[in-house]
N, C-alpha and C positions, 0 to 999 in steps of 0.2 A: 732526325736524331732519334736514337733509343735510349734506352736507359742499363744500363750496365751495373754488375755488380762484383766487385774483387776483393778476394779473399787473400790472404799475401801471408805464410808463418816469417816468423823472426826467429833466430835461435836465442834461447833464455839465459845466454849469457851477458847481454847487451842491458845498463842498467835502463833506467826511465828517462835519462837524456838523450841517452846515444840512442836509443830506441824512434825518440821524438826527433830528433835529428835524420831518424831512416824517413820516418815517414811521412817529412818534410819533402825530403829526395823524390820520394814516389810519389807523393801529392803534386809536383811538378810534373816529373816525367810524363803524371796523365795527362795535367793541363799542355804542356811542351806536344801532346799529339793530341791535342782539340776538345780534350774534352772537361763537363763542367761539371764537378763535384758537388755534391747535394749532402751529403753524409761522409761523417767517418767514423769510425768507432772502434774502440781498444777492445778486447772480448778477454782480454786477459790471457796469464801461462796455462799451459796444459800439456800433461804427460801425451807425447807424441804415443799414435798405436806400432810404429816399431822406430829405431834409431836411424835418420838421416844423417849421413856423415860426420856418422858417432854423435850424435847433438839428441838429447832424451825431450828436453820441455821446448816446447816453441811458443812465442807469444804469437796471437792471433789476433789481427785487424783489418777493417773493411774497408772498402769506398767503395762507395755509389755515386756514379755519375754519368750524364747524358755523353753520349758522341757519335758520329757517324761510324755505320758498320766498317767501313775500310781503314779504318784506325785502329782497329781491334786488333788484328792482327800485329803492327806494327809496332804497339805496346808492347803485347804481348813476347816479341823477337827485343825488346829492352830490358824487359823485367827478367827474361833466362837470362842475361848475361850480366844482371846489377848481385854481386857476391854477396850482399846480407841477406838475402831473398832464398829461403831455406825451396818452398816450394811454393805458389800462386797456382790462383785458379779464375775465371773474368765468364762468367756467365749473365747473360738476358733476363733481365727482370722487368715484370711488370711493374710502373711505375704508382707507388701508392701515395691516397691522396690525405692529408693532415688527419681527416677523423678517421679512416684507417690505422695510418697508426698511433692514432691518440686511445682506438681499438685493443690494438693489441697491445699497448701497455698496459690498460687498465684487466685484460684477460692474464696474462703475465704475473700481476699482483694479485690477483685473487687465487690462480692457480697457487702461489709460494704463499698468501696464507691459511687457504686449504690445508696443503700436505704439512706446514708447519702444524695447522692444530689438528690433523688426524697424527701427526707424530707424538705430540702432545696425549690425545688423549686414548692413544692405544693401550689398554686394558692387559697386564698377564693372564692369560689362562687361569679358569680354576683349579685348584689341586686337587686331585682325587688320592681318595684314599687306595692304598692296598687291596681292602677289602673289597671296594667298590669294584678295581680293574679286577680281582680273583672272580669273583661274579659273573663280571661281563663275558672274562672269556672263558669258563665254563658256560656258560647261555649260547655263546656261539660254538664250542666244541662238542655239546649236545648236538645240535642242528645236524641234517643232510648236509653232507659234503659232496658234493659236483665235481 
């Protein structure tokens, strides 16, 4: 067995039922071709980069799960033909172990409160005066020019 990982958009029109109702369906459809789900995860709407059949926000969710390679395919020939499934995608993952990603979550939370307090505590520019820039670029209009 390997370990698999599927990315699947939803269109954003579908509320948080009928969404969890999709992905009940496809939660099957993998187990229905052998294979065993370790994760899943909502990743939330996001303005698609251009319109699928006219459809602007997709919602995005995963699953990860073990199955044999000759399966892959076979999903994959279900998921083109299940009509809530904007577009998927089922690529080979290395299988990570608990303190991995107990890893990257705790990298994750420090990364988001870094940039919250360098957002924080980013400084305006000093102002200069008029006089000051008149100065400056007289000192460089003096200069050799190249």
């Amino acid at each position: 067995m390997k370990h698999y990982e599927l990315l699947y958009i939803l269109p954003g029109k579908y509320t948080e039922e009928e969404m969890e109702g999709i992905s009940v369906k496809i939660n099957e459809l993998v187990k229905k071709h052998g294979g065993e789900i370790t994760l899943t995860d909502n990743l939330g709407a996001k303005k698609l980069a251009y319109p699928i059949a006219d459809v602007q926000v997709g919602n995005y969710l995963v699953i990860e799960f073990n199955s044999e390679p000759e399966k892959i395919k076979e999903l994959g020939g279900e998921l083109k033909l299940t009509p809530e499934v904007l577009r998927f995608g089922i690529i080979l993952k290395k299988l990570k172990t608990q303190e991995e990603i107990d890893g990257e979550k705790i990298r994750k939370e420090k990364m988001a409160q870094k940039q919250k307090a360098e957002e924080t505590k980013a400084e305006p520019a000093p102002k200069v005066s008029l006089e000051e820039l008149d100065k400056k670029l007289g000192e460089i209009l003096e200069g050799d020019i190249i």
